[in-house]
C-alpha atoms as one frame of an Amber mdcrd trajectory, in Angstrom:
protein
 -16.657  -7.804  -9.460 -19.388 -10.562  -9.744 -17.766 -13.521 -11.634 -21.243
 -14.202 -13.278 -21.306 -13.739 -16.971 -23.947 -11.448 -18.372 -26.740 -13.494
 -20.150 -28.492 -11.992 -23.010 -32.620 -12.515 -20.806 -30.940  -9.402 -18.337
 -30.887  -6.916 -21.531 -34.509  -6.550 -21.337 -36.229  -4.089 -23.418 -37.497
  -1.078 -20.949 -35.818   2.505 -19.930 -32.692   3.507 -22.259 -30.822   5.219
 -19.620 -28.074   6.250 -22.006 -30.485   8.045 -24.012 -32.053   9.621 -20.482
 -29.126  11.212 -19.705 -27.837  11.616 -23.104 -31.144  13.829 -22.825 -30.483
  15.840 -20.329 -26.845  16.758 -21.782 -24.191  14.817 -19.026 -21.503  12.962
 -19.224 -21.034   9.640 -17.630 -17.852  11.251 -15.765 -20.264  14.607 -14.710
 -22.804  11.660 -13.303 -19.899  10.106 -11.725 -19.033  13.520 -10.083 -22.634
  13.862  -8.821 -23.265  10.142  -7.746 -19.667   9.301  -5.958 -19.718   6.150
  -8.222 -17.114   5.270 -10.564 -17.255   5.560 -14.586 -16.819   1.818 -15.191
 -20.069   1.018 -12.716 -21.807   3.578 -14.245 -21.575   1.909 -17.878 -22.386
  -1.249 -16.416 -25.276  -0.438 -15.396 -26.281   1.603 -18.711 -25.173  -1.148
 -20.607 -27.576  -3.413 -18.010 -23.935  -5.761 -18.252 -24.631  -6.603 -14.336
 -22.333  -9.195 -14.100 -19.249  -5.788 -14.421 -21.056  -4.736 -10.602 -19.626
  -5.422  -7.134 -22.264  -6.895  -4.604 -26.180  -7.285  -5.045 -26.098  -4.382
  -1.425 -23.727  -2.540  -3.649 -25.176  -2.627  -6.680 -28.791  -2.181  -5.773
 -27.774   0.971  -3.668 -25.892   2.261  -7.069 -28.812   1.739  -9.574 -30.923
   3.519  -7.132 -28.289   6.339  -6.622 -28.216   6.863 -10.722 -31.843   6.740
 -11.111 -32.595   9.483  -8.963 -29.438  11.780 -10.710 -31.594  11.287 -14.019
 -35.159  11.756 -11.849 -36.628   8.077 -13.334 -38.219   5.436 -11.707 -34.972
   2.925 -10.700 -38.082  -0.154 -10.170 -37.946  -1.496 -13.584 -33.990  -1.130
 -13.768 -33.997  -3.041 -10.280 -36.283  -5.628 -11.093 -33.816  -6.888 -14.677
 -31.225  -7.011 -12.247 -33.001  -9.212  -9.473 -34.252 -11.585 -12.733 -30.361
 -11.909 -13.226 -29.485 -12.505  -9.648 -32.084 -14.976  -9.612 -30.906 -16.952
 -13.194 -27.394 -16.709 -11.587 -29.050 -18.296  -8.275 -30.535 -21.262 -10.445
 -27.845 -21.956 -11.917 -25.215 -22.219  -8.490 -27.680 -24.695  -7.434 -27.416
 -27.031 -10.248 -23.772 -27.114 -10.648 -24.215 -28.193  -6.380 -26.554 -30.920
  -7.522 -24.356 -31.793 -10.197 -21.325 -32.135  -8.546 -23.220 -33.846  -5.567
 -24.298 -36.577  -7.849 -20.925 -37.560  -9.238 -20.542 -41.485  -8.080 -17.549
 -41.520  -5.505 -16.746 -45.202  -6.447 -15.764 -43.736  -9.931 -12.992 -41.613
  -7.846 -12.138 -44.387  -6.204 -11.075 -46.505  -8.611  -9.203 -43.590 -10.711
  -6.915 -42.662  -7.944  -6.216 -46.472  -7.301  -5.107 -46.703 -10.776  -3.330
 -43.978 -10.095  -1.719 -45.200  -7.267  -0.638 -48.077  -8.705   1.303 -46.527
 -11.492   2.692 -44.530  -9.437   4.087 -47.384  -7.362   5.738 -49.392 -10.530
   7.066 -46.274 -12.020   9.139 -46.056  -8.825  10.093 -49.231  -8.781  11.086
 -49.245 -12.702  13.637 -46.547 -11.320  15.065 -47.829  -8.553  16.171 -50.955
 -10.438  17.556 -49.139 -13.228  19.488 -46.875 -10.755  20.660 -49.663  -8.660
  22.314 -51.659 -11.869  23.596 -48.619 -13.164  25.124 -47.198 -10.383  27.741
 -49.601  -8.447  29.685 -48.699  -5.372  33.374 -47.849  -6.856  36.379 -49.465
  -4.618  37.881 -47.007  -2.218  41.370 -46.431  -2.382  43.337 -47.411   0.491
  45.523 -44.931   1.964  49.314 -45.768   2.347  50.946 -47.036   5.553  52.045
 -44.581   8.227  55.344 -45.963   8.320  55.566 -44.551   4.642  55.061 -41.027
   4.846  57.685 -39.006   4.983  58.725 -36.218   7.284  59.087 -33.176   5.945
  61.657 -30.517   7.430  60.915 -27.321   8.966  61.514 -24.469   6.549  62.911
 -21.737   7.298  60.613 -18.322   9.068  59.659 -16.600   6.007  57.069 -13.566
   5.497  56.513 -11.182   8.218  57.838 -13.267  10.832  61.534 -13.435   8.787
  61.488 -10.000   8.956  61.108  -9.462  12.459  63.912 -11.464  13.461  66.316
  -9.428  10.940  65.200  -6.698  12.552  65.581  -7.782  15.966  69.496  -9.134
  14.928  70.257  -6.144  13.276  69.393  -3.615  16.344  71.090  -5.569  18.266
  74.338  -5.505  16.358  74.227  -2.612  15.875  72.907  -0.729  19.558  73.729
  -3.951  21.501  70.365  -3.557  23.280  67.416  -6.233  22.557  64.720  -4.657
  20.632  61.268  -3.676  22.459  58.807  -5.604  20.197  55.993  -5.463  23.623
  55.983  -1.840  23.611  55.172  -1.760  19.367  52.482  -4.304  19.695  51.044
  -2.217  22.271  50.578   0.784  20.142  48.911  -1.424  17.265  46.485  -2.410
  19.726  45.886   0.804  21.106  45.209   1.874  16.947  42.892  -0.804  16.585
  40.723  -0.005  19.809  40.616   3.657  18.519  39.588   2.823  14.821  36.776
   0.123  16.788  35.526   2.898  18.366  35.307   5.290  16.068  33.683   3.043
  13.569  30.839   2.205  16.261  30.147   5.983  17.074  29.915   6.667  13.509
  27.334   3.987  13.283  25.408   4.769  16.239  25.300   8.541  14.789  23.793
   7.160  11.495  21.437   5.140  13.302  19.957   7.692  15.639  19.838  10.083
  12.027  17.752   7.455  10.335  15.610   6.906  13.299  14.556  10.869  13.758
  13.987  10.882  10.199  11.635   8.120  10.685   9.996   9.554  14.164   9.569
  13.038  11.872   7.918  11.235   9.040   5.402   9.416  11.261   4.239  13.294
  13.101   3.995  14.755   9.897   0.664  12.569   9.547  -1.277  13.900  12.842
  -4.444  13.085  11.619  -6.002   9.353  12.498  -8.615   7.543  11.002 -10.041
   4.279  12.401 -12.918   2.464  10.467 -14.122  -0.774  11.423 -17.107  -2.754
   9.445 -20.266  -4.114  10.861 -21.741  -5.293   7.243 -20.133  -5.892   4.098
 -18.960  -2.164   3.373 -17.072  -0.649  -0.209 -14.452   2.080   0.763 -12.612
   4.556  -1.447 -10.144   6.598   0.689  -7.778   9.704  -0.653  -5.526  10.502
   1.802  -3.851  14.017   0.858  -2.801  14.363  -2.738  -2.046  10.071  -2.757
  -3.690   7.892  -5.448  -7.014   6.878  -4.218  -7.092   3.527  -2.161 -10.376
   1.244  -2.058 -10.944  -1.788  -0.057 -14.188  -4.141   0.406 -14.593  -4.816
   3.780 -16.168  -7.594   5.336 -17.953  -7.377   8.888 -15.485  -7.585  11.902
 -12.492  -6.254   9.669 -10.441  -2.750  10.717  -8.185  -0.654   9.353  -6.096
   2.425   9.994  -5.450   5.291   7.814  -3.123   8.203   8.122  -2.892  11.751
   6.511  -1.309  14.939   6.985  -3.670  17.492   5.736  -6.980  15.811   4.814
  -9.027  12.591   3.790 -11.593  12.015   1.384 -13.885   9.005   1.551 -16.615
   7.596  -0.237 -18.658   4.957   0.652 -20.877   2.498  -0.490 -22.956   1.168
   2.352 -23.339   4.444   5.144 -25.048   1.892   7.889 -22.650  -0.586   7.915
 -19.385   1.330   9.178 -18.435   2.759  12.331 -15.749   5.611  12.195 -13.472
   7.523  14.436 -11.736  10.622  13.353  -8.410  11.444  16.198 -10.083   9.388
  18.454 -13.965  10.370  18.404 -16.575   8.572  16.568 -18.750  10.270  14.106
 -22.047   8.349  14.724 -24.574   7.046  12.770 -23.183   8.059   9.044 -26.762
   7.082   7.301 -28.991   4.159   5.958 -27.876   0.730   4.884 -27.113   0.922
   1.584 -26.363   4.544   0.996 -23.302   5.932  -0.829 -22.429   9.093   0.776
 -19.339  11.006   0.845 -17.354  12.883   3.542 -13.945  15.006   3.936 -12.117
  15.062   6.834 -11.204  17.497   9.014 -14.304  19.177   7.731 -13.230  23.035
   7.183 -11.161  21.259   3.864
């Protein structure tokens, strides 16, 4: 929207295009059906509040667009808004002047100041912390001579076991027991649990990666728009919420869609589209709204 704010010289006396279509027994939202140009714009420019409108190529294209759905001359409606356009013109300039004329020395001096306080603040800390904050004496550690050795304990835990178990085979078989042949089948458990874990992982990986691949071919229709002039987009792509973007000359964007898009836009010259790969040619005139759905036999 334009950040201007409305000033009471654009509400010029002249066509009451409320009562004109007030008149003619429609709705703002029935005009807004007809036109391709939203309720809130519409108001705007009923109300003459311009400074509610997007661009002067926008807006200029949509007071045109709602003067002809009423049949009325759009000249006089066009030529309040230019007298605002203009005011707001004036007044850009002399807040550039303004600013321009500001004295640099006046800077200067503040951020010096500035500086400078700065500077003794830090140095108001650092003395504080350095009074405040003395090195403590580190505690020396005892001679080596000093320490004392402590025995081995006894094998406890899992390793106490195994040697009871080892001693009591033996007493009571007379044969050493195999430990090499046990440790062999807990490695052979491990490997099998490893393995199994990482094909159960590459199964749910190649699941969520089809799901993915079958998402992206539901949408087989491509849409591929690319600006040459400032251009306003509205874009429905199947039964999604609506999505509108302003784009600026150079910019691109893709859209996808299943069963069908709808687009409006705001500026028909300035926008080159291709629909699965073929471009649709010359759309209409700089500065026309128009309004398409694609494939066309929606």
């Amino acid at each position: 929207m334009n950040p201007v704010k409305s000033n009471e010289n654009t509400k010029e006396t002249g066509i009451d295009l409320k009562a004109a279509r007030e008149e003619k027994g429609l709705t703002l939202k029935e005009i807004s059906q007809l036109t391709k140009i939203g309720v809130s714009i519409l108001d705007a420019i009923e109300k003459r509040e311009f400074s509610q409108l997007l661009e002067p190529v926008y807006s200029r294209a949509f007071i045109k667009t709602y003067a002809k759905a009423l049949n009325i001359d759009s000249e006089e409606i066009l030529s309040s808004y230019n007298n605002y356009i203009a005011e707001f013109e004036t007044l850009e300039e002399k807040k550039e002047i303004a600013t321009k004329n500001v004295r640099p020395g006046s800077l200067y001096k503040r951020f010096a100041w500035a500086t400078i306080a700065l500077v003794l603040v830090l140095i108001a800390f650092f003395m504080y912390y350095s009074k405040h904050n003395e090195t403590p004496e580190i505690a020396k550690a005892p001679p080596v001579e000093k320490l004392i050795k402590v025995p081995q304990s006894e094998p406890t835990g899992a390793a106490s076991i195994e040697t009871e178990t080892k001693e009591i085979h033996t007493q009571a078989t007379g044969e050493p027991v195999n430990t090499q042949a046990v440790d062999e089948d807990k490695i052979v458990a491990s490997e099998a649990n490893i393995s199994e874990t990482g094909i159960q992982t590459t199964n749910n990986e190649q699941v969520t990666t089809q799901k993915a691949e079958t998402a992206t071919e539901d949408k087989k229709y491509i849409l591929d728009i690319k600006a040459s002039e400032l251009s306003w987009l509205k874009i429905i792509e199947d039964d999604n919420p609506s999505y509108e973007i302003l784009m600026k000359p150079g910019e691109k964007i893709t859209r996808k869609a299943r069963e069908k898009f709808i687009i409006d836009i705001g500026n028909a010259g300035g926008v080159d589209i291709e629909f699965q790969g073929k471009p649709l040619g010359l759309l209409g005139e700089h500065g026309k709204v128009i309004h398409l759905v694609l494939p066309e036999n929606n």
